[in-house]
PDB file of N, CA, C, O and CB in Angstrom:
ATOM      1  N   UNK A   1      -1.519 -14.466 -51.619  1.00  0.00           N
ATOM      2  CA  UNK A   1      -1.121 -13.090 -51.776  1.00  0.00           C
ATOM      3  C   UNK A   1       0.177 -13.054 -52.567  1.00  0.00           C
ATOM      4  O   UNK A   1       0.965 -13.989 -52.709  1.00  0.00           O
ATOM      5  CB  UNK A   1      -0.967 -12.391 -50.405  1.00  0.00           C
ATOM      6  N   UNK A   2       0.266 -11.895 -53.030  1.00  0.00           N
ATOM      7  CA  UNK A   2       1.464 -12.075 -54.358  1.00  0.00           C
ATOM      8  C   UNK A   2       2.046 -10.306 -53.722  1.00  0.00           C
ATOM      9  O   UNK A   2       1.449  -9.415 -53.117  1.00  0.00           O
ATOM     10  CB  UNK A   2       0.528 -12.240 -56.753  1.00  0.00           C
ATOM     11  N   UNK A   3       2.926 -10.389 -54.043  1.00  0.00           N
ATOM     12  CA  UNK A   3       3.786  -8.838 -53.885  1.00  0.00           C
ATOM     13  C   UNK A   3       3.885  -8.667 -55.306  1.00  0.00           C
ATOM     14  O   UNK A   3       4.366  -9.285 -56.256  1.00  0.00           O
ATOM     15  CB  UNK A   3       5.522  -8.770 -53.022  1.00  0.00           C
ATOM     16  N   UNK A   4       2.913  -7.028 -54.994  1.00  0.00           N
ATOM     17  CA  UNK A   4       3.093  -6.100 -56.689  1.00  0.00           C
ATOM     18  C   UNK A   4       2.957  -4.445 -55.847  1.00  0.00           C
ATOM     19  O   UNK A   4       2.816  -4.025 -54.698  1.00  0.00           O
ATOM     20  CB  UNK A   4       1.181  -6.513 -58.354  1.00  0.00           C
ATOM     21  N   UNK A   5       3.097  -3.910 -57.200  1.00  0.00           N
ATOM     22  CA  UNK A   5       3.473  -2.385 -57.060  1.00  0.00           C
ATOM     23  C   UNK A   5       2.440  -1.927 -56.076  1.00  0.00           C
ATOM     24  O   UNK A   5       1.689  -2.763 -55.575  1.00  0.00           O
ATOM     25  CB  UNK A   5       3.408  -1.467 -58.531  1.00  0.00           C
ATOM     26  N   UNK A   6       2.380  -1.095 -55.870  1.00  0.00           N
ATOM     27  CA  UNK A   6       1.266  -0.222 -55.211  1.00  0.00           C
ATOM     28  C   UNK A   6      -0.217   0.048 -56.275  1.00  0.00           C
ATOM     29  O   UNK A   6      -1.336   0.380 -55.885  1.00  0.00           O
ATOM     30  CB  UNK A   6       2.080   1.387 -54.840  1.00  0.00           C
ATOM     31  N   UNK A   7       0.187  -0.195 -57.556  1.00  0.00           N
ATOM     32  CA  UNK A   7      -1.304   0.028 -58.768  1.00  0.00           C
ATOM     33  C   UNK A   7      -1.677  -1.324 -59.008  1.00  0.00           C
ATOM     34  O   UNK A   7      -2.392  -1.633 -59.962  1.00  0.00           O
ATOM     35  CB  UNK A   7      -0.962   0.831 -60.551  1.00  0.00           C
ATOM     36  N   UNK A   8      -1.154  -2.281 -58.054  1.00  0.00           N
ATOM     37  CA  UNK A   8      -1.219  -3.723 -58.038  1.00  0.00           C
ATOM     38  C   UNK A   8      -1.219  -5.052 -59.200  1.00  0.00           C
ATOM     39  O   UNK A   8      -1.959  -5.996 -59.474  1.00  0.00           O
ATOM     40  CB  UNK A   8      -2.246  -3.779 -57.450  1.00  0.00           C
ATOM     41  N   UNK A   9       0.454  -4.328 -59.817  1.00  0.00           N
ATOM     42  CA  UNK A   9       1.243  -4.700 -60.697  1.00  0.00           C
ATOM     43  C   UNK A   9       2.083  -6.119 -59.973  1.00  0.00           C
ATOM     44  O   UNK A   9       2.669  -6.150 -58.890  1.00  0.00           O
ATOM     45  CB  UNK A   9       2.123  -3.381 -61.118  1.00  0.00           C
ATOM     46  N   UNK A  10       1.947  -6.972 -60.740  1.00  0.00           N
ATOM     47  CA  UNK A  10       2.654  -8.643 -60.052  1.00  0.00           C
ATOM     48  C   UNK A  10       3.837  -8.798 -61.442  1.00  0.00           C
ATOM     49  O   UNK A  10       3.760  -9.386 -62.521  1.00  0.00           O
ATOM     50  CB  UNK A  10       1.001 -10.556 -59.996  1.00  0.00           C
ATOM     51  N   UNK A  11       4.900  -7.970 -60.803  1.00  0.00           N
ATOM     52  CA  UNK A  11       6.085  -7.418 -61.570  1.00  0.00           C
ATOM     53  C   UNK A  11       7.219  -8.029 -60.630  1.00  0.00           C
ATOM     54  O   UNK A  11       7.103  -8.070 -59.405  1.00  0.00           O
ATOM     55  CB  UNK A  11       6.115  -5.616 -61.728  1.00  0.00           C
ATOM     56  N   UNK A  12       8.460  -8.556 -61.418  1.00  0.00           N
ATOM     57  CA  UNK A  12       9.258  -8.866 -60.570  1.00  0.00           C
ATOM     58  C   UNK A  12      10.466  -7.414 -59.553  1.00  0.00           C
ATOM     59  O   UNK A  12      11.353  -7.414 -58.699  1.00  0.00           O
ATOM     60  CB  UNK A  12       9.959  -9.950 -61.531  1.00  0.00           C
ATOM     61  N   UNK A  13       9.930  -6.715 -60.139  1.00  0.00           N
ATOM     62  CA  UNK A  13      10.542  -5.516 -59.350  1.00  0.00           C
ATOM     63  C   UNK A  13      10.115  -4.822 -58.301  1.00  0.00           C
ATOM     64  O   UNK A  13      10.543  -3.789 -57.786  1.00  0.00           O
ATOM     65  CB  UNK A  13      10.706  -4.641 -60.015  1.00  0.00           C
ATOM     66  N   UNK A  14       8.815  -5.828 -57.936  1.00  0.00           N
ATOM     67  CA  UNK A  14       7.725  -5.547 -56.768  1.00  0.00           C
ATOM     68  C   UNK A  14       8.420  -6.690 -55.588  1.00  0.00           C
ATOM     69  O   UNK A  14       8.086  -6.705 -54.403  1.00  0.00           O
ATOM     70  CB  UNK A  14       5.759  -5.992 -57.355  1.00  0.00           C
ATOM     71  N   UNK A  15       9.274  -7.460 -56.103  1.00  0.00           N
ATOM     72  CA  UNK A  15       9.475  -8.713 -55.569  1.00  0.00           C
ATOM     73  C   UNK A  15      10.974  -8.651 -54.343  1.00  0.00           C
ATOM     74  O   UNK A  15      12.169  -8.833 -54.577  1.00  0.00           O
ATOM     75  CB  UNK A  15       9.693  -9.782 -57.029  1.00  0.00           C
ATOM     76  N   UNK A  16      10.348  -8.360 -53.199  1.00  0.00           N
ATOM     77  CA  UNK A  16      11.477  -8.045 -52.327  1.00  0.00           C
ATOM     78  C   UNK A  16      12.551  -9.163 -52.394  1.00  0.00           C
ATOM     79  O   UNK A  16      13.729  -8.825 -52.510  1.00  0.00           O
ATOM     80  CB  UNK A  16      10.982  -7.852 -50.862  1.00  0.00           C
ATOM     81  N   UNK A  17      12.086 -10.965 -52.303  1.00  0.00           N
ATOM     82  CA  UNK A  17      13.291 -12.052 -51.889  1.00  0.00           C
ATOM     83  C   UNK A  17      13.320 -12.826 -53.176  1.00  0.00           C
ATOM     84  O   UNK A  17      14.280 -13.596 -53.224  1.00  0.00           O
ATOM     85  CB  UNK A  17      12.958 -13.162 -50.432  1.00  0.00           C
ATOM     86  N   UNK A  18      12.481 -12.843 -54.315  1.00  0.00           N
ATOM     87  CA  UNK A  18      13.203 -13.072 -55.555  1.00  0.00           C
ATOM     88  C   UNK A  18      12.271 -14.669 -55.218  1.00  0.00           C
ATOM     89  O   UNK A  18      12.684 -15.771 -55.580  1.00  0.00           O
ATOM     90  CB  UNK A  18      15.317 -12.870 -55.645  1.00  0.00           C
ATOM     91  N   UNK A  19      10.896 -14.419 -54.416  1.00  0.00           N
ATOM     92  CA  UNK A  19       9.834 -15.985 -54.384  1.00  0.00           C
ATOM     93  C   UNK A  19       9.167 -15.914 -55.710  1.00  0.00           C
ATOM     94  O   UNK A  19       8.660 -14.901 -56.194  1.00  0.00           O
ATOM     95  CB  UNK A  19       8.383 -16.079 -52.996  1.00  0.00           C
ATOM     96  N   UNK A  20       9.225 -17.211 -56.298  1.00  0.00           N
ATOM     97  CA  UNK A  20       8.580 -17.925 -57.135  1.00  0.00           C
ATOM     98  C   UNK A  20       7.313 -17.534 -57.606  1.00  0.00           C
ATOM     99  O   UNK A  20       6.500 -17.897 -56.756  1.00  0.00           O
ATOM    100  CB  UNK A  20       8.512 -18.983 -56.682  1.00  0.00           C
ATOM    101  N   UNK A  21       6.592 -16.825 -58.789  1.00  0.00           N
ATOM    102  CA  UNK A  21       5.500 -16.417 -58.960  1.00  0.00           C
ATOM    103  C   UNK A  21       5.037 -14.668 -57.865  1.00  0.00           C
ATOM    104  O   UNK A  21       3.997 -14.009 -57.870  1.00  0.00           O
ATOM    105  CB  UNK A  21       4.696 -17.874 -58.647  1.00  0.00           C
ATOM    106  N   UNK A  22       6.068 -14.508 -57.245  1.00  0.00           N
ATOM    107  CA  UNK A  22       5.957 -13.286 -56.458  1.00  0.00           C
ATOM    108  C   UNK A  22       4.894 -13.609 -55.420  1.00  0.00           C
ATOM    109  O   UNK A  22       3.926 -12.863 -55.274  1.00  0.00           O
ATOM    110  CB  UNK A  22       5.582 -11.998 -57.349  1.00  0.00           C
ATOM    111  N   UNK A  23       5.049 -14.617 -54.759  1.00  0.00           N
ATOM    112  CA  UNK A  23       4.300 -15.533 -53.629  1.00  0.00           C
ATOM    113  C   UNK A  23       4.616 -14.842 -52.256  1.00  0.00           C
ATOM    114  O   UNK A  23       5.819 -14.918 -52.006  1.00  0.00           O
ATOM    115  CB  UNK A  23       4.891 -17.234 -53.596  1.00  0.00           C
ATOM    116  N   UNK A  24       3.849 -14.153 -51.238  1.00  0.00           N
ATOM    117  CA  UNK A  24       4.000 -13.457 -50.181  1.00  0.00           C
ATOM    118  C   UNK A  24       3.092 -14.733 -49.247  1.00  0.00           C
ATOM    119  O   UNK A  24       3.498 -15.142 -48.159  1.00  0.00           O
ATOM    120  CB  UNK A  24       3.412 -11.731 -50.341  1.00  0.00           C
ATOM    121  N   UNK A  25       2.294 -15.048 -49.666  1.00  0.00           N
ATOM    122  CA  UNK A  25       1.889 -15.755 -48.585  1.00  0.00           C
ATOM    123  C   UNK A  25       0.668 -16.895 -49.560  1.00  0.00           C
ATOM    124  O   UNK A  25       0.259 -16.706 -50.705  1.00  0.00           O
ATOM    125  CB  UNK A  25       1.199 -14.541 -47.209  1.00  0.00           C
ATOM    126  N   UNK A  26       0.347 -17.991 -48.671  1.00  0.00           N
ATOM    127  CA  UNK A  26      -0.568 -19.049 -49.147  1.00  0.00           C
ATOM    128  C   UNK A  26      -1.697 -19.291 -47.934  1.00  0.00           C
ATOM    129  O   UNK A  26      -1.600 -18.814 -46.803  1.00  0.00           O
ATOM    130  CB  UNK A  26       0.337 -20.479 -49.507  1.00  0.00           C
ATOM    131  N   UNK A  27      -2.556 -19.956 -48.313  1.00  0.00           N
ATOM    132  CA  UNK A  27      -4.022 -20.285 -47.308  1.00  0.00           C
ATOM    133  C   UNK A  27      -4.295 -21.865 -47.883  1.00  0.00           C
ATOM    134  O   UNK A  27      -3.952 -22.173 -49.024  1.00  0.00           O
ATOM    135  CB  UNK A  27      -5.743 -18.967 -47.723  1.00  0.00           C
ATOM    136  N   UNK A  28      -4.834 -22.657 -47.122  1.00  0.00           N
ATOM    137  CA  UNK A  28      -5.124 -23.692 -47.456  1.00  0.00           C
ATOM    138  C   UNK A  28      -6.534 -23.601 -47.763  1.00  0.00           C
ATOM    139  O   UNK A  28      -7.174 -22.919 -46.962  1.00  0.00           O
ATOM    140  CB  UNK A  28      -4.728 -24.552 -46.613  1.00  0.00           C
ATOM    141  N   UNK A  29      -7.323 -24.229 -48.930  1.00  0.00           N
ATOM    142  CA  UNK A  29      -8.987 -24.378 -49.260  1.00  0.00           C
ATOM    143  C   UNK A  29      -9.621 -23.527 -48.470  1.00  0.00           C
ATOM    144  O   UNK A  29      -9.943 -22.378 -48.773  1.00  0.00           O
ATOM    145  CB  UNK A  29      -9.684 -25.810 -48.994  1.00  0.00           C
ATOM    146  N   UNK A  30      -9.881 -24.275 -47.071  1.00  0.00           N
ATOM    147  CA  UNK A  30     -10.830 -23.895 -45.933  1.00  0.00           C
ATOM    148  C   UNK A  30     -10.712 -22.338 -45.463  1.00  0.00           C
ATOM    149  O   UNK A  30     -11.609 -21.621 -45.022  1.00  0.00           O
ATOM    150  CB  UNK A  30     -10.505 -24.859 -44.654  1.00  0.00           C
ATOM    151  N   UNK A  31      -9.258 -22.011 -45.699  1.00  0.00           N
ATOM    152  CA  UNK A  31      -9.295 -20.603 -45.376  1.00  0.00           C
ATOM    153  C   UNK A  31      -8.958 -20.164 -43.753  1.00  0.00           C
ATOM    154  O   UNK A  31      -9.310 -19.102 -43.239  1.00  0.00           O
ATOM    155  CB  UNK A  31     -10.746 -20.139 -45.783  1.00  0.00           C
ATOM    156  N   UNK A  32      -8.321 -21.063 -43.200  1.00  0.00           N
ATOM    157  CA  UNK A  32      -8.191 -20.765 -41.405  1.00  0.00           C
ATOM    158  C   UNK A  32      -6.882 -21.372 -41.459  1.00  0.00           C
ATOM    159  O   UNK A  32      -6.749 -22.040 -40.434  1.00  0.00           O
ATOM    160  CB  UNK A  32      -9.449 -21.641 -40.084  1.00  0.00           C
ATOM    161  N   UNK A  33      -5.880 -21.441 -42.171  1.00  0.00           N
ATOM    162  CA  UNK A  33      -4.234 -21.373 -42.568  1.00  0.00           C
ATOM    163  C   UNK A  33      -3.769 -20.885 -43.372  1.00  0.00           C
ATOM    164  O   UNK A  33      -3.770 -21.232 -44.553  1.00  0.00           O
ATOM    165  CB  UNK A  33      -3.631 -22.263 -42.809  1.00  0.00           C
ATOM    166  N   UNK A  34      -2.975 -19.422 -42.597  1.00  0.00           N
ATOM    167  CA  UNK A  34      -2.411 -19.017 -43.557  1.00  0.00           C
ATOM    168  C   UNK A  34      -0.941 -18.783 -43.198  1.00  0.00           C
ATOM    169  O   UNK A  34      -0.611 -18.574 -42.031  1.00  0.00           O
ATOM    170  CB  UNK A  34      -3.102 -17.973 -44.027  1.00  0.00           C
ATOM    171  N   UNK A  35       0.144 -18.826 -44.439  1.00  0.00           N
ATOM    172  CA  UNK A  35       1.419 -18.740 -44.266  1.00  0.00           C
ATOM    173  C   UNK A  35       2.056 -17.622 -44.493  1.00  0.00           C
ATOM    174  O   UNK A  35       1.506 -16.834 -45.262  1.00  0.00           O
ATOM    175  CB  UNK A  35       1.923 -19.529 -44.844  1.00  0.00           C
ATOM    176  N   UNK A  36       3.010 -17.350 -44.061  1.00  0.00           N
ATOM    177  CA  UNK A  36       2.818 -15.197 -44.962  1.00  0.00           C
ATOM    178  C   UNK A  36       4.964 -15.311 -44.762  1.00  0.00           C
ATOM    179  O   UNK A  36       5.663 -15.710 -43.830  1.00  0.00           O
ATOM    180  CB  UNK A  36       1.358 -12.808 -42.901  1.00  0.00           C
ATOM    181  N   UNK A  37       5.234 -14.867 -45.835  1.00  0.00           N
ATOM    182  CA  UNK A  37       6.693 -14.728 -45.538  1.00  0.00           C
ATOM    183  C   UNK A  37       7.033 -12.982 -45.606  1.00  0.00           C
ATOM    184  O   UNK A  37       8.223 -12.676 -45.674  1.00  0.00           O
ATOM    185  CB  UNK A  37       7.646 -15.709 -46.788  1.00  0.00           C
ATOM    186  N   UNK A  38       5.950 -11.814 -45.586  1.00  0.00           N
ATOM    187  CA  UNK A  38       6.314 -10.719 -44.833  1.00  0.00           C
ATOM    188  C   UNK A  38       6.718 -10.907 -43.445  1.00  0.00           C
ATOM    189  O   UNK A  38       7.735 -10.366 -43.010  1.00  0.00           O
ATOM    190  CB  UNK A  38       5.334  -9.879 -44.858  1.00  0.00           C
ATOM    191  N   UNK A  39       6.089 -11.529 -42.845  1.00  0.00           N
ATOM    192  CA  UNK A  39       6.213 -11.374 -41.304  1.00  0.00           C
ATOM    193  C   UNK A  39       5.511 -10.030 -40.689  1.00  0.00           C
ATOM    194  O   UNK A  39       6.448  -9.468 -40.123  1.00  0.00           O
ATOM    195  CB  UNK A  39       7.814 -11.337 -40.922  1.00  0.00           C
ATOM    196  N   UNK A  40       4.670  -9.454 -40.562  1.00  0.00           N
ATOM    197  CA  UNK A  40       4.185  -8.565 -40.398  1.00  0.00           C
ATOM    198  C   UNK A  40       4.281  -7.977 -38.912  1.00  0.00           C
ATOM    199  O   UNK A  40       4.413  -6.812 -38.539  1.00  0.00           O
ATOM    200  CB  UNK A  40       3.143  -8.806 -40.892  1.00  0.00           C
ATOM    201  N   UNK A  41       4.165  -9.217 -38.161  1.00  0.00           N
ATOM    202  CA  UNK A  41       4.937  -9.159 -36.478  1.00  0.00           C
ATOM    203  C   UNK A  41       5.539  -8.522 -36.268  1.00  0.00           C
ATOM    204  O   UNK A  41       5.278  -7.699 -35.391  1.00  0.00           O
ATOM    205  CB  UNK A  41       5.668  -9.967 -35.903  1.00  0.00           C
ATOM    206  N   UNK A  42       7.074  -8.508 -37.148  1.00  0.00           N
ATOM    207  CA  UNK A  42       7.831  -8.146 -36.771  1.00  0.00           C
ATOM    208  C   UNK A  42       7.954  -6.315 -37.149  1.00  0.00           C
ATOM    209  O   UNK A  42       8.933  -5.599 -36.939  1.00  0.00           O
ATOM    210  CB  UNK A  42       8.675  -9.124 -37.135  1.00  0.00           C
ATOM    211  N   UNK A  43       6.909  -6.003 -37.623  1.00  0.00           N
ATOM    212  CA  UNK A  43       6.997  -4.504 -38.005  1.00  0.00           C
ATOM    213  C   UNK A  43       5.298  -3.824 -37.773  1.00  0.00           C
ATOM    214  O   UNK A  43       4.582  -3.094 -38.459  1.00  0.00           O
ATOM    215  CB  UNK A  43       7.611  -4.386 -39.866  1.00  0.00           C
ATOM    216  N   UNK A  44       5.147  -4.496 -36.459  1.00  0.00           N
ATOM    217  CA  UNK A  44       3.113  -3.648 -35.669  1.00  0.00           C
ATOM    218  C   UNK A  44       3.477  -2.836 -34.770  1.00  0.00           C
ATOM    219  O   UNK A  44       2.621  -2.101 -34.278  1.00  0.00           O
ATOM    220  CB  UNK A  44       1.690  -4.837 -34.565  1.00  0.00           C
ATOM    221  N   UNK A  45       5.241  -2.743 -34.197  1.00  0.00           N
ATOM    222  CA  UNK A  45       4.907  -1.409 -33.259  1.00  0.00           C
ATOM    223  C   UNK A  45       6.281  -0.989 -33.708  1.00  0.00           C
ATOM    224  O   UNK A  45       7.228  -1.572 -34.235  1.00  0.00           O
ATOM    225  CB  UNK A  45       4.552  -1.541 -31.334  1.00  0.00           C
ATOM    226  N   UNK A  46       5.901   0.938 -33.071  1.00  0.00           N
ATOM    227  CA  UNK A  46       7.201   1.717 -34.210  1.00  0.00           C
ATOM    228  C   UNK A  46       8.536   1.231 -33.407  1.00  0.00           C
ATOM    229  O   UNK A  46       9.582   0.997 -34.012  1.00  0.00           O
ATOM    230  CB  UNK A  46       7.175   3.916 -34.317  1.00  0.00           C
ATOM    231  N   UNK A  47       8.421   1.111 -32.105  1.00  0.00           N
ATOM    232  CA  UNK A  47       9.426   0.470 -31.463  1.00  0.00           C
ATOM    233  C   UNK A  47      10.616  -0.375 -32.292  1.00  0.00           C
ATOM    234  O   UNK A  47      11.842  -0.360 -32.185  1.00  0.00           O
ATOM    235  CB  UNK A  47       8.728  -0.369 -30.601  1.00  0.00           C
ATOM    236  N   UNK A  48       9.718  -1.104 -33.154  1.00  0.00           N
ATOM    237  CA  UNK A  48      10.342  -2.172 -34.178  1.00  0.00           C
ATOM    238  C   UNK A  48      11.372  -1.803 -35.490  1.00  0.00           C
ATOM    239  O   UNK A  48      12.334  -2.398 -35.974  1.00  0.00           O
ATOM    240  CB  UNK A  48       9.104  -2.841 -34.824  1.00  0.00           C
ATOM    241  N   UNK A  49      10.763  -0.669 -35.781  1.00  0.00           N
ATOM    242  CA  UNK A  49      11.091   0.302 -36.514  1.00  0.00           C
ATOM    243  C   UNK A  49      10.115   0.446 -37.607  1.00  0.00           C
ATOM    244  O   UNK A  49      10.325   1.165 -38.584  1.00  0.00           O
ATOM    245  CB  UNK A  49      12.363   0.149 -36.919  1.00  0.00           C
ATOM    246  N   UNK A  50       8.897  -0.342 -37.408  1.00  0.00           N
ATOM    247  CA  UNK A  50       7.859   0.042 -38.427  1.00  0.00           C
ATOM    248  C   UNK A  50       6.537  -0.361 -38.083  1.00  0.00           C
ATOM    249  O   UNK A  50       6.416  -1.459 -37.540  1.00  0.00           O
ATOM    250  CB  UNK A  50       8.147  -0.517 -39.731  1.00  0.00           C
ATOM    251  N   UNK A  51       5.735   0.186 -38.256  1.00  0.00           N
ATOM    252  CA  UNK A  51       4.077  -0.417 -37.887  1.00  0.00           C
ATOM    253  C   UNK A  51       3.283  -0.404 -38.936  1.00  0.00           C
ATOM    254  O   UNK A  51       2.092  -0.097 -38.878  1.00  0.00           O
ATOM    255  CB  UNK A  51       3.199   0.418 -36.818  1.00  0.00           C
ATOM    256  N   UNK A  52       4.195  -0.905 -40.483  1.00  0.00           N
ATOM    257  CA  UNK A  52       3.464  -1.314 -41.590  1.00  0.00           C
ATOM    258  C   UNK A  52       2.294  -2.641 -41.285  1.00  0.00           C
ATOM    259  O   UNK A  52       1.099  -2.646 -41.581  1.00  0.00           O
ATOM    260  CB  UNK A  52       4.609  -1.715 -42.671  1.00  0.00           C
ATOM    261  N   UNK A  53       3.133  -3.773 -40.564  1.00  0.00           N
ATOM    262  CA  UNK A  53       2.189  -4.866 -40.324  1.00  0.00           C
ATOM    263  C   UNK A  53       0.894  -4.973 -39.370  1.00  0.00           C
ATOM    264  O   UNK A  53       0.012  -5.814 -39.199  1.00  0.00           O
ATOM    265  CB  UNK A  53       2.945  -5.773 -39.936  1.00  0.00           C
ATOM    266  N   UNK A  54       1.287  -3.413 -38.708  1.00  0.00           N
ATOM    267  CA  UNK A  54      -0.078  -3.728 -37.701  1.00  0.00           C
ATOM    268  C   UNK A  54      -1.166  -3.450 -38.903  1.00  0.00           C
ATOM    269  O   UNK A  54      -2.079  -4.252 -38.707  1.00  0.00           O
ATOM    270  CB  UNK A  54      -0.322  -2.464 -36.058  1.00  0.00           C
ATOM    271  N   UNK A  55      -1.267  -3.175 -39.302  1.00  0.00           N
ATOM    272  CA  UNK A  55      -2.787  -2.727 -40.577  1.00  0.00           C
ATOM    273  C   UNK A  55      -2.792  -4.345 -40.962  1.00  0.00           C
ATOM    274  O   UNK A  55      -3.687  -4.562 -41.778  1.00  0.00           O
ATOM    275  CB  UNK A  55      -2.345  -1.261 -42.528  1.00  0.00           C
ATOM    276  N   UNK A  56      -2.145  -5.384 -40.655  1.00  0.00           N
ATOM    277  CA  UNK A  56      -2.811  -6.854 -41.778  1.00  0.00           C
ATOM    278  C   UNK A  56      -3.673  -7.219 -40.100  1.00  0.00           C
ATOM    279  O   UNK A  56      -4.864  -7.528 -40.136  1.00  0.00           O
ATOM    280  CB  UNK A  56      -1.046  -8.707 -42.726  1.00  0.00           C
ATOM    281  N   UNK A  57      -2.962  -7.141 -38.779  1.00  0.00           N
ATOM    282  CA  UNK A  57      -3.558  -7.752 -37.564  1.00  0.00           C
ATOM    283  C   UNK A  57      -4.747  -6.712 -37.418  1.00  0.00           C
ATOM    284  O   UNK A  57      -5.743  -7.226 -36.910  1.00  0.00           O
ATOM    285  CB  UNK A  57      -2.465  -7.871 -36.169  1.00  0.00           C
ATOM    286  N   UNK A  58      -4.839  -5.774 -37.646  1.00  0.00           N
ATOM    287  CA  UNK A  58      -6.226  -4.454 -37.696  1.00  0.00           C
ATOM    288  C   UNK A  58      -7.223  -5.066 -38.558  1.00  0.00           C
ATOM    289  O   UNK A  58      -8.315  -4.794 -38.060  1.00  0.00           O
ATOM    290  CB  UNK A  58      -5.794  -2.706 -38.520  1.00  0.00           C
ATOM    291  N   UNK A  59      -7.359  -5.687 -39.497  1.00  0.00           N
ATOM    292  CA  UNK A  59      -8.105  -5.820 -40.509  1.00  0.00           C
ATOM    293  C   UNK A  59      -8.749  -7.266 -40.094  1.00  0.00           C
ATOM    294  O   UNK A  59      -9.975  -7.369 -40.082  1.00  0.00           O
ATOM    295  CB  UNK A  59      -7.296  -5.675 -41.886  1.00  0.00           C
ATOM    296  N   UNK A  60      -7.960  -8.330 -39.769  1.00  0.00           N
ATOM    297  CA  UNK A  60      -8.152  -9.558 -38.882  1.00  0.00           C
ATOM    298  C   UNK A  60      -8.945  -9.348 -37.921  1.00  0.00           C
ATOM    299  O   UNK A  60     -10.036  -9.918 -37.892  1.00  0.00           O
ATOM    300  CB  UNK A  60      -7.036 -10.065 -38.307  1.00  0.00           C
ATOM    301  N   UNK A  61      -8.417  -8.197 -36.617  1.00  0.00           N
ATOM    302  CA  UNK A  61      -9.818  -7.763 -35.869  1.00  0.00           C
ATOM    303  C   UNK A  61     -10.854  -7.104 -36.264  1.00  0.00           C
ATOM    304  O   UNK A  61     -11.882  -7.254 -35.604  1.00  0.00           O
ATOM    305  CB  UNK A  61      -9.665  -7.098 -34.953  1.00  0.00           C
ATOM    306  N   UNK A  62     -10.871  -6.396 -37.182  1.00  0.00           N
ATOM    307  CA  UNK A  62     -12.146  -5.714 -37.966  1.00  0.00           C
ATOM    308  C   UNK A  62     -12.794  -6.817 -38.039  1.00  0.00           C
ATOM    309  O   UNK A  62     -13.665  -7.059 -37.203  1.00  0.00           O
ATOM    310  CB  UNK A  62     -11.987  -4.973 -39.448  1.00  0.00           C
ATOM    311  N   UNK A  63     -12.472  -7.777 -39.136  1.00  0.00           N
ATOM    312  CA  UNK A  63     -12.695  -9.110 -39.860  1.00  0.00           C
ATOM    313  C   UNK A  63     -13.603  -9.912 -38.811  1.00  0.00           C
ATOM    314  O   UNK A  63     -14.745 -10.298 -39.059  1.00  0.00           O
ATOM    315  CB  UNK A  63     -11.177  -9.953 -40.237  1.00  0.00           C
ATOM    316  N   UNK A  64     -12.950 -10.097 -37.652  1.00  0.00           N
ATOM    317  CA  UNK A  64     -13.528 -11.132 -36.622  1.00  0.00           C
ATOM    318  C   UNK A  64     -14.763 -10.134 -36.165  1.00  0.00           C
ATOM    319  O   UNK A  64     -15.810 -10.763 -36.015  1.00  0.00           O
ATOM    320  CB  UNK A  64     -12.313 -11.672 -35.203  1.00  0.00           C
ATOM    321  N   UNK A  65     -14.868  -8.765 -35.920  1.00  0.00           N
ATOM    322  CA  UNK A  65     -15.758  -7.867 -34.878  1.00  0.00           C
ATOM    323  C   UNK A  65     -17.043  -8.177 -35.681  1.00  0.00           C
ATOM    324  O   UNK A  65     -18.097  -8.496 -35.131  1.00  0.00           O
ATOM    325  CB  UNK A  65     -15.338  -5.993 -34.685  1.00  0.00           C
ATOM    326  N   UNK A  66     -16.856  -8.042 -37.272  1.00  0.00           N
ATOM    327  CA  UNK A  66     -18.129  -8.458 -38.302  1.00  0.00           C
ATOM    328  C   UNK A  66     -18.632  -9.038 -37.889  1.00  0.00           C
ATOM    329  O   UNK A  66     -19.674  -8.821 -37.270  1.00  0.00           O
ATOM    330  CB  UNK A  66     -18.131  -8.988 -39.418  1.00  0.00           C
ATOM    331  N   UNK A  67     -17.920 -10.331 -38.125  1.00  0.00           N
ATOM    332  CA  UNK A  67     -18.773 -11.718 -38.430  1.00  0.00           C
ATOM    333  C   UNK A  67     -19.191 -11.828 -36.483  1.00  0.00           C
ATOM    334  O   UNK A  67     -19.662 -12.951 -36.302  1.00  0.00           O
ATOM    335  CB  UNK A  67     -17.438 -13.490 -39.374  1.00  0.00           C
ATOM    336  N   UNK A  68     -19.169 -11.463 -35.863  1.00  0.00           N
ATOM    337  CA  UNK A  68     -19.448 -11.583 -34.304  1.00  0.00           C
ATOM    338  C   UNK A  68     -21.098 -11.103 -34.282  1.00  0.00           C
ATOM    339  O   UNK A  68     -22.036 -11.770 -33.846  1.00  0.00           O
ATOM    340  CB  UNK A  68     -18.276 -10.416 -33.237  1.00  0.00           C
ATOM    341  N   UNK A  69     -21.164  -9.420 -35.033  1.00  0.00           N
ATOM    342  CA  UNK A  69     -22.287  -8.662 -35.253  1.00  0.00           C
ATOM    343  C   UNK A  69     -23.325  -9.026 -35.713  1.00  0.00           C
ATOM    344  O   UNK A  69     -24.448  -8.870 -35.235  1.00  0.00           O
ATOM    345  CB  UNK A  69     -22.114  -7.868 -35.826  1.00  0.00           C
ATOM    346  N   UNK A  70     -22.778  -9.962 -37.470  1.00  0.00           N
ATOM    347  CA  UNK A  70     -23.864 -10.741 -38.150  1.00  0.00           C
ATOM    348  C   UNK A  70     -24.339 -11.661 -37.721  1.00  0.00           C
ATOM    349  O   UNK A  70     -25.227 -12.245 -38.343  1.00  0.00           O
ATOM    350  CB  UNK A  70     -23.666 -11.145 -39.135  1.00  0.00           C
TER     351      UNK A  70
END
């Protein structure tokens, strides 16, 4: 995953910490490691002061409910 604009522009002004290639996160081949330097944890309840990241853990359970169905 790469951080870009919202029209999903991979611009360095999209680039919150100034990572290499605008690198947000990596997965290894297989696809069941992934590394993420948003942190999304830290912003799933408003408590936190934001519940931008609960939508990446929402999509993960969507993700898993699928493949359960098929």
């Amino acid at each position: 995953m790469r951080y870009c604009t919202p029209a999903g522009e991979v611009v360095p002004e999209a680039n919150p910490n100034g990572s290499v290639g605008n690198i947000a996160a990596v997965r290894n081949a297989a696809g069941n490691v992934l590394g993420m330097m948003p942190h999304p944890e830290r912003a799933a309840e408003a408590i936190l002061g934001s519940e931008d990241g609960r939508l990446i853990f929402q999509s993960v359970v969507e993700w898993l409910r699928s493949r359960r169905r098929g």
